[in-house]
C-alpha positions in Angstrom: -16.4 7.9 11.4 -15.7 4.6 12.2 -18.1 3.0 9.4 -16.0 5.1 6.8 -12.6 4.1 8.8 -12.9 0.9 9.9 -9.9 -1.6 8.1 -8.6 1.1 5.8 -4.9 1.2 6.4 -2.7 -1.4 5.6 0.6 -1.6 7.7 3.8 -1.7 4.7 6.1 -1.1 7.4 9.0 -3.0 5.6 8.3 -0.7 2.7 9.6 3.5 2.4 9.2 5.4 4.2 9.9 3.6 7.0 11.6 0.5 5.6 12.1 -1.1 8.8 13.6 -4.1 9.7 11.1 -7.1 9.5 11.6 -8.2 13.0 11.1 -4.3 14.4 7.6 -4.3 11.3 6.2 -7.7 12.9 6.7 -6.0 16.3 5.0 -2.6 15.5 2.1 -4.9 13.7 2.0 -6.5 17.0 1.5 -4.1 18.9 -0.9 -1.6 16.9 -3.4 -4.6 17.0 -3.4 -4.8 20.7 -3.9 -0.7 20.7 -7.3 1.4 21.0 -6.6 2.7 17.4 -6.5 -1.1 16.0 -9.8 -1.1 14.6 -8.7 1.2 11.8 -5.6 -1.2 10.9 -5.8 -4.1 8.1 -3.6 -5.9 6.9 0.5 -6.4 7.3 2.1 -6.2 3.9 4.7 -8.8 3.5 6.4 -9.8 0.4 5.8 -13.6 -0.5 9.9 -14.2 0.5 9.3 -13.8 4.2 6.2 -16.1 5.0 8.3 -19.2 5.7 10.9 -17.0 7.8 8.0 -15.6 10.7 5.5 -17.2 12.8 2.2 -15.2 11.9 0.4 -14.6 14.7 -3.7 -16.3 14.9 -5.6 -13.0 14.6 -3.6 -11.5 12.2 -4.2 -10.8 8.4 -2.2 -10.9 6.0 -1.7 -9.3 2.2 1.4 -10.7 0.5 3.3 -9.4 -2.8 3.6 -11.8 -5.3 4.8 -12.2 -8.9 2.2 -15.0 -9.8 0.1 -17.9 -7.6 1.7 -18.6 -4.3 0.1 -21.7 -3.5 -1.4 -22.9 -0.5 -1.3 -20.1 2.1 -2.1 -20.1 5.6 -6.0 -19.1 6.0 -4.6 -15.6 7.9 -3.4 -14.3 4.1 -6.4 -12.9 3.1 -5.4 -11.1 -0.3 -2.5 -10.7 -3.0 -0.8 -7.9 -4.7 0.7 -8.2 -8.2 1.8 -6.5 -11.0 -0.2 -8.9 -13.2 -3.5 -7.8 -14.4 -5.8 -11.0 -13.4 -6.9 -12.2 -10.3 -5.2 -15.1 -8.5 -6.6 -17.4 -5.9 -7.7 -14.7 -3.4 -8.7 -11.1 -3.2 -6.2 -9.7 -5.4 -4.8 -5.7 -6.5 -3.1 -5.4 -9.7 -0.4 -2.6 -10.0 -1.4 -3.0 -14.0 -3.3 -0.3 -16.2 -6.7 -0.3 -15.0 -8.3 -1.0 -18.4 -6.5 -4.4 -18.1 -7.4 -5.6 -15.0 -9.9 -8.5 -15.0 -12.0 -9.5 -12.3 -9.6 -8.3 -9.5 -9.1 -5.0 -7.6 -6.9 -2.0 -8.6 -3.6 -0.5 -7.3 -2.5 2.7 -7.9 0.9 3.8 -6.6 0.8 7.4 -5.7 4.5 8.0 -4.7 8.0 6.4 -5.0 11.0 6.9 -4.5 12.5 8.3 -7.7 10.3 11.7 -9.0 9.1 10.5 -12.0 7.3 7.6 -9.9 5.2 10.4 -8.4 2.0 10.7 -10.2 1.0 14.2 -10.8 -2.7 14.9 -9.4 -4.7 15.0 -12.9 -3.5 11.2 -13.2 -4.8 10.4 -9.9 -7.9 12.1 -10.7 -8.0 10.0 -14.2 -7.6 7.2 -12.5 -10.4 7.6 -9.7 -12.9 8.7 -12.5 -12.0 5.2 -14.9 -12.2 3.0 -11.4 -15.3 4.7 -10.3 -17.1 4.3 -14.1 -15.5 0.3 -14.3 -17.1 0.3 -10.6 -13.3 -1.3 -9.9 -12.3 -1.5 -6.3 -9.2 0.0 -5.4 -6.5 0.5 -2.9 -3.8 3.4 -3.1 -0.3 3.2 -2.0 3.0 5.4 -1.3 3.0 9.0 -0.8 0.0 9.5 1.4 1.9 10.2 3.9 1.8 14.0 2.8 -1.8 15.8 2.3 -0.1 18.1 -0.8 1.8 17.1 -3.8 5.2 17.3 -3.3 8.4 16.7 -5.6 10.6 15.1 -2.8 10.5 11.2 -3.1 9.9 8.9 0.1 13.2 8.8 2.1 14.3 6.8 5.1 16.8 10.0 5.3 16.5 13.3 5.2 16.4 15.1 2.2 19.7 17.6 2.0 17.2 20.5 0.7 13.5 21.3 2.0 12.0 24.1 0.8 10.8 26.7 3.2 7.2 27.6 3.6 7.3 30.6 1.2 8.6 28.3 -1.7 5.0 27.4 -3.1 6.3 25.9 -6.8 6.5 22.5 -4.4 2.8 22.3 -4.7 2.5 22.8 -8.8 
């Protein structure tokens, strides 16, 4: 279990569904790495913005958000997101069409915040088939924080309505 777990979730708690504060996300970050469970935690997702405002500690690493190059980066920051389709000076995942990435890693967003940002399932499943035949890494991100398809965006509040267990058109 550990070979197939090991480094596979990032930690994006500045981002929904949490959306926490970034002195309360540096903390949590903290203190998963010092926990028993640390070994299946990555990275901390920053946005480029907040580098310069926090002291990232030594055995951290880092994936920042970024609109184009960032620079020089301190050697913790390991890998970049973007929505541009190329690589940039490390590891990088492009939010872009897959079919117009080159020579970097995919991202595909699998939740959001507004409904029509949630994918539905045969899009995901086109989209795992066209990584796995461009043999195109990939990470996934937002809305695998629920095991079934739901309609409901990611909120940091509760939604007014939630369908009861007997309402099944939620999973369509």
């Amino acid at each position: 279990m550990r070979a197939l777990l090991t480094n596979l979730i990032d930690y994006a708690g500045l981002y929904p569904p949490a959306a926490l504060s970034l002195p309360v996300a540096l903390s949590n970050y903290k203190q998963y790495l010092a926990s028993p469970e640390s070994w299946i935690l990555n990275r901390l997702v920053l946005p480029v913005s907040e580098l310069d405002n926090i002291t990232v500690g030594e055995n951290w690493r880092v994936t920042l958000l970024v609109n184009d190059e960032p620079g020089a980066l301190q050697q913790q920051v390991e890998s970049l997101e973007t929505k541009l389709p190329r690589k940039l000076s490390l590891p990088t995942y492009c939010e872009a069409p897959l079919h117009c990435i080159n020579g970097a890693f995919a991202k595909v967003r699998t939740g959001g915040l507004t409904p029509n940002a949630i994918p539905m399932p045969a899009e995901i499943a086109e989209f795992l088939c066209d990584a796995a035949a461009r043999r195109v890494p990939f990470k996934a991100t937002a809305g695998l924080h629920h095991p079934i398809r739901g309609r409901h965006p990611l909120l940091t509040q509760p939604i007014a309505h939630r369908p009861s267990c007997t309402d099944l058109s939620m999973f369509s």
